[in-house]
C-alpha positions in Angstrom: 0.0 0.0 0.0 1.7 3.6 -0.8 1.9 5.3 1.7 -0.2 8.9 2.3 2.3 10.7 4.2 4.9 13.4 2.9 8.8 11.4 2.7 12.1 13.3 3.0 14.1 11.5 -0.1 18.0 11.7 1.8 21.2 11.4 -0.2 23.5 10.4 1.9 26.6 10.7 -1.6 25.3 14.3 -2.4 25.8 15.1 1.7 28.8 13.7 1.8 30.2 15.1 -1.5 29.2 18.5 -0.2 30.6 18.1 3.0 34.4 16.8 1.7 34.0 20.2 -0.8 33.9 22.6 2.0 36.6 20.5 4.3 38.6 20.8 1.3 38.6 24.2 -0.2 37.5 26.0 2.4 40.6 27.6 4.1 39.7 26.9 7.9 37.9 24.7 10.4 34.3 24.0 9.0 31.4 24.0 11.3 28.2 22.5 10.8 24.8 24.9 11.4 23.1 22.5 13.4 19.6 23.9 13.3 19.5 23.9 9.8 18.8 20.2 9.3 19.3 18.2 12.9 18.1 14.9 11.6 20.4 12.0 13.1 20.8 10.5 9.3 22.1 13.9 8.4 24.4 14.4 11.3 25.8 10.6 11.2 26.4 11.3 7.5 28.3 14.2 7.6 30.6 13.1 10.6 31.5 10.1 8.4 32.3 12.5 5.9 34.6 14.1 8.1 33.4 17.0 9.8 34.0 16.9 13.3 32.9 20.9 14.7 29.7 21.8 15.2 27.2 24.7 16.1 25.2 24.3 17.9 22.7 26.8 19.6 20.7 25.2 22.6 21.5 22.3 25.1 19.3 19.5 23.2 21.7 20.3 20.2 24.6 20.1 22.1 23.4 16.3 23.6 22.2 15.4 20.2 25.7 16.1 18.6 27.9 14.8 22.0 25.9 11.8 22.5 26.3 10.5 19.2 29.7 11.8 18.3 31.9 11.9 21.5 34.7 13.1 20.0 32.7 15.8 18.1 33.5 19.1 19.2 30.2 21.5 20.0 30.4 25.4 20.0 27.6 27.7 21.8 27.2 29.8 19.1 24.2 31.6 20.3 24.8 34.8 22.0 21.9 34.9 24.4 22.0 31.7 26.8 20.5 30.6 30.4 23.0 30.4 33.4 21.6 26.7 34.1 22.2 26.0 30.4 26.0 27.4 29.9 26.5 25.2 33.4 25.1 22.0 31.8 26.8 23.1 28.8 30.2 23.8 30.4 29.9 20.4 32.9 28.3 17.7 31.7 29.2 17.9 27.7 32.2 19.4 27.5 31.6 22.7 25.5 34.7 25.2 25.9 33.5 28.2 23.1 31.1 30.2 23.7 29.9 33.4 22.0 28.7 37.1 23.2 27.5 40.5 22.0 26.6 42.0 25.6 29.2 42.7 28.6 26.1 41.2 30.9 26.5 37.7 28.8 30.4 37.6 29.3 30.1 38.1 33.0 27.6 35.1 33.0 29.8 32.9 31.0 32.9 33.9 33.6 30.9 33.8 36.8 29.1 29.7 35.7 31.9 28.4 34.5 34.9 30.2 36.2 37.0 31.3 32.9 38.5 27.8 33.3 39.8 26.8 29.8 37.0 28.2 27.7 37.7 30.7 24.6 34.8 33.8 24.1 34.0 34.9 20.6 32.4 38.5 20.3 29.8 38.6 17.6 30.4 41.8 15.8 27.5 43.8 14.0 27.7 44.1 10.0 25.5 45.7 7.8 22.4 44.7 6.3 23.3 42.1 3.0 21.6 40.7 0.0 20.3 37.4 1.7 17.2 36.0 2.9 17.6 37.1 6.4 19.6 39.8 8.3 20.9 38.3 10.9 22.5 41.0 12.3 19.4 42.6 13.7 18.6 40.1 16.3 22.8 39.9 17.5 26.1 41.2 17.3 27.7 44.1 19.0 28.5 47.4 17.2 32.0 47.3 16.5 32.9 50.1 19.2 31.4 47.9 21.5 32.7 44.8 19.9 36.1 46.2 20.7 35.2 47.1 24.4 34.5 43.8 24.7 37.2 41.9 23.1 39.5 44.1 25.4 37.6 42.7 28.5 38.0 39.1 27.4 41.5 39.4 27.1 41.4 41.2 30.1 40.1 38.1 32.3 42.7 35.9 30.7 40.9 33.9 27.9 41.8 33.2 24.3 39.4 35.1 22.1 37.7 35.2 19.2 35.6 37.5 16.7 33.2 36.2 15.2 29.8 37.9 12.6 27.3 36.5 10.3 26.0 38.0 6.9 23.1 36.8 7.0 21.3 33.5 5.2 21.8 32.9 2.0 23.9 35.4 1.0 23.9 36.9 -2.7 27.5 38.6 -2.8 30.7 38.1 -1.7 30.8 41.6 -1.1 29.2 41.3 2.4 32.0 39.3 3.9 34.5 41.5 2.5 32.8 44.2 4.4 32.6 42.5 7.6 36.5 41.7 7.4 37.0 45.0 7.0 34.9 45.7 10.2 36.9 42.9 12.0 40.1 44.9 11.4 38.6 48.0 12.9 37.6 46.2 16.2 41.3 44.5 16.4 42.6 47.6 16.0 40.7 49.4 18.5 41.1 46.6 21.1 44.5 46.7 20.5 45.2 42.8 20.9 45.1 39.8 18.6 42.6 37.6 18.7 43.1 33.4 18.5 39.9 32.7 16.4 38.0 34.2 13.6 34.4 32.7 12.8 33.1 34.2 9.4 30.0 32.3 10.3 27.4 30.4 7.6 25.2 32.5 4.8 26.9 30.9 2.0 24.0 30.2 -0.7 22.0 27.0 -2.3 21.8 27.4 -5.9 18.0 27.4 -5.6 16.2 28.0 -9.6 16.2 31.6 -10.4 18.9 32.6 -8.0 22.5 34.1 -9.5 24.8 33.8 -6.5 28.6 33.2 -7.1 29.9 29.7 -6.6 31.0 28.5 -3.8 34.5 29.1 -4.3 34.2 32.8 -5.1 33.4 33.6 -1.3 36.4 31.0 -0.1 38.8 33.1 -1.9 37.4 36.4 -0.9 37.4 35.3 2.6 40.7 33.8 1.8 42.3 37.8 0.5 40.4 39.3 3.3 42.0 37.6 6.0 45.3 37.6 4.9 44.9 41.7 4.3 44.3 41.7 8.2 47.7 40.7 9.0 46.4 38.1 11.9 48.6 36.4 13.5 49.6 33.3 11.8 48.2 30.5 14.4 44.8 32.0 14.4 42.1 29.8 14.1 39.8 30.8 10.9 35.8 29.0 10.9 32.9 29.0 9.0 29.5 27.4 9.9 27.9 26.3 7.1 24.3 25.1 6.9 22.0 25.5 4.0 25.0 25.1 1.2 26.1 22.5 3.4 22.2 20.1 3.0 19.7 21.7 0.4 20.7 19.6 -2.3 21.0 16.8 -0.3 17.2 16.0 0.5 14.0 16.6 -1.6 10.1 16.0 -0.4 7.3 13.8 -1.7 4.2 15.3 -1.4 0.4 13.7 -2.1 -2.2 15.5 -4.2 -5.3 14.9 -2.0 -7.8 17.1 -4.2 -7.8 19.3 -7.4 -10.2 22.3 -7.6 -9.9 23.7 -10.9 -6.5 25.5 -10.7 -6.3 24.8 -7.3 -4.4 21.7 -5.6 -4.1 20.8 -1.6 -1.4 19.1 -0.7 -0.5 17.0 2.8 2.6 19.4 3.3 2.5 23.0 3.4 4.1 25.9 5.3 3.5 24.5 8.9 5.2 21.5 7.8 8.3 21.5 5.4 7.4 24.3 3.6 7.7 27.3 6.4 10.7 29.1 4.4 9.3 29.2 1.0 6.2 31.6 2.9 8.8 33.6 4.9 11.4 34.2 2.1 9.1 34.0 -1.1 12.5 31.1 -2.4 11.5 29.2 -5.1 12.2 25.4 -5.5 12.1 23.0 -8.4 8.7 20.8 -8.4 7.9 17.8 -10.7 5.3 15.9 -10.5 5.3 11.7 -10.5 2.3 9.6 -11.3 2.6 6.0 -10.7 -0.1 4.6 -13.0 0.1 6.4 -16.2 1.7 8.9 -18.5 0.4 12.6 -17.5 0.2 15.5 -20.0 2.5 17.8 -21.6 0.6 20.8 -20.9 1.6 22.8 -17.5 -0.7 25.3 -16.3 -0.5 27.5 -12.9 -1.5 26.2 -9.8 -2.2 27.5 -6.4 -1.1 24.7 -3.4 -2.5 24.7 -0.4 -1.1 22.5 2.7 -3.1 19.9 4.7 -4.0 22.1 8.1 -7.5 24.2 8.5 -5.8 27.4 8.2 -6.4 29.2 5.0 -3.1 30.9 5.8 -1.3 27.4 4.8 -0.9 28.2 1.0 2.6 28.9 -0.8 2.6 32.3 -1.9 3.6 31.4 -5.7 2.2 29.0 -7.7 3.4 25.7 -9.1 3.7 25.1 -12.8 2.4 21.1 -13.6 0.7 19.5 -16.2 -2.5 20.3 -16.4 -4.5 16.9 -15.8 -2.7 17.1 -12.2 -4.9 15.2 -10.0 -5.8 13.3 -6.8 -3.3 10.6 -5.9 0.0 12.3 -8.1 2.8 12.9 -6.1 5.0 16.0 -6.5 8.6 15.9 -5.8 10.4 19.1 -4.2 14.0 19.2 -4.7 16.4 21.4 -2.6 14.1 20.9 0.5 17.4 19.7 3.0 17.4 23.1 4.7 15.0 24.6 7.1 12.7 22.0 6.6 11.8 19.4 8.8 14.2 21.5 11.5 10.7 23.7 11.3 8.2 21.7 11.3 5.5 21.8 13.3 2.7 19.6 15.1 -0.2 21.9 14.1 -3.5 20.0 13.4 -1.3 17.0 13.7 0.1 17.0 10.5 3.9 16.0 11.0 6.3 14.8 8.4 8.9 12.9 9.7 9.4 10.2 7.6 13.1 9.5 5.9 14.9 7.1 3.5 17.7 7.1 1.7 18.4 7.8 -2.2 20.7 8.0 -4.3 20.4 10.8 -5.9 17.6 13.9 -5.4 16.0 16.2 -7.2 17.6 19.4 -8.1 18.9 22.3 -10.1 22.3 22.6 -9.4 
């Protein structure tokens, strides 16, 4: 019997693949964006693969990655953290770098944990990129404070860091150059040299429609960058990769369940795996696959709804298909690996969870 549930389609060669690309041409120590795709197959995958650093951003990350991995290194990369959790953190898994952007979040870190081997990164502020999300709005310090606070980390006698994100899915190489150049500000204002340098994730999915630069443009420009800064020449550079790291790596079957005119309702939508395409307006390749019969050559434009009750659960572009689409077809969603299943929800008790592995996926690039 098919089954009547959406199924994450996993390729565990493209993950891998992807994973050796970045550990090889990237000029640093690569960390893996936890939250983008937690999925145990995913993590397992990519530690075989050979990365061994991870981000992670809240104690059940941490576990996941520590109990699974115990020689996998974790880093509490998220600036804002609970005294109990840094503790847990800090004691029971072994997590020795932590990141701030407030003086109130340093003297937490020192006061739970005692200063005793740890390193602080200081999340600097850069401007506003071409990517899906700013995340510089939520965290990061301005750089004159950036500097204030690098100066008191060295000043309780810890190795240090600086570290900034562009934002996800980043459209120019440009924005890092810019936030090197901000990094050399703050050095220079703190006066002292820091051990580690964390250029953070952003780096983009070739998702249809999209012009980014490859991959290799933004290693090189992060490459010049660094080298301008004149660091010293045992500091640690990282990156924390997470969509160009798993998008290609996964695609989505979804069911037809009805077809009103030039209308279809799906059992996924954007409480389920689709919650980034109604935030960021992306656009991802879609095919459809019927099982018992040739389907026409004619596409048309359709609206898709998801499964829940809300009316709100519709994409907010249409799909191209062939225009006898009907109840029963399947539609496969390539490029699905990031921010999908890691945002799921429960509502109206539609949940996809379901995994196996392929081959190959669907996908542009």
């Amino acid at each position: 019997m098919q089954p009547s549930y959406p199924v994450y389609c996993l390729s565990p060669a493209t993950l891998a693949r992807t994973a050796k690309r970045f550990l090889t041409t990237f000029p640093g120590r690569v960390l893996y964006a936890v939250k983008c795709n937690p999925h145990p197959r995913v993590l397992s995958t990519l530690y075989e693969a050979g990365i061994r650093h991870f981000d992670t951003a809240s104690l059940p990350e941490i576990a996941q990655v520590r109990e699974a991995h115990r020689d996998a290194e974790t880093y509490f990369m998220h600036p804002v953290k609970a005294r109990a959790v840094v503790r847990t953190a800090y004691e029971v898994y072994g997590v020795r770098q932590f990141v701030i952007d407030h003086p109130t979040e340093l003297d937490k870190v020192l006061e739970v944990t005692g200063g005793e081997g740890i390193v602080v990164h200081v999340r600097v502020k850069t401007p506003e990129a071409k990517a899906f999300y700013d995340l510089a709005s939520k965290f990061g310090a301005p750089p004159k404070q950036a500097g204030e606070l690098l100066k008191a980390v060295r000043s309780a006698g810890l190795r240090c860091g600086l570290a900034f994100h562009v934002g996800s899915q980043c459209m120019t190489t440009d924005a890092y150059r810019q936030a090197l150049t901000i990094v050399g500000d703050v050095v220079k204002q703190a006066g002292s040299d820091i051990d580690f340098l964390d250029v953070g994730g952003g780096f983009p999915a070739h998702y249809p429609g999209d012009q980014s630069p490859p991959l290799e443009d933004y290693f090189s420009v992060l490459s010049d960058g660094v080298k301008d800064l004149g660091l010293r020449n045992d500091c640690v550079l990282m990156c924390e990769p997470g969509r160009a790291m798993v998008a290609d790596a996964c695609s989505l079957l979804v069911q037809v369940l009805l077809r009103k005119e030039s209308e279809i309702y799906i059992n996924d939508g954007i409480y389920g795996s689709l919650a980034e395409i109604a935030i960021t307006k992306m656009r991802l390749p879609v095919r459809l696959i019927r099982l018992d019969g040739e389907s026409s050559d004619t596409n048309q434009a359709f609206t898709v709804y998801g499964p829940t009750c809300d009316s709100f659960d519709v994409l907010p572009h249409q799909f191209e298909l062939p225009d006898d689409i009907r109840e029963g077809d399947w539609l496969e969603i390539g490029q699905i690996g990031a921010y999908s299943n890691a945002a799921a929800t429960r509502f109206n008790g539609f949940y996809p969870e379901t995994f196996v592995d392929v081959e190959q996926t669907f996908s542009i690039s």
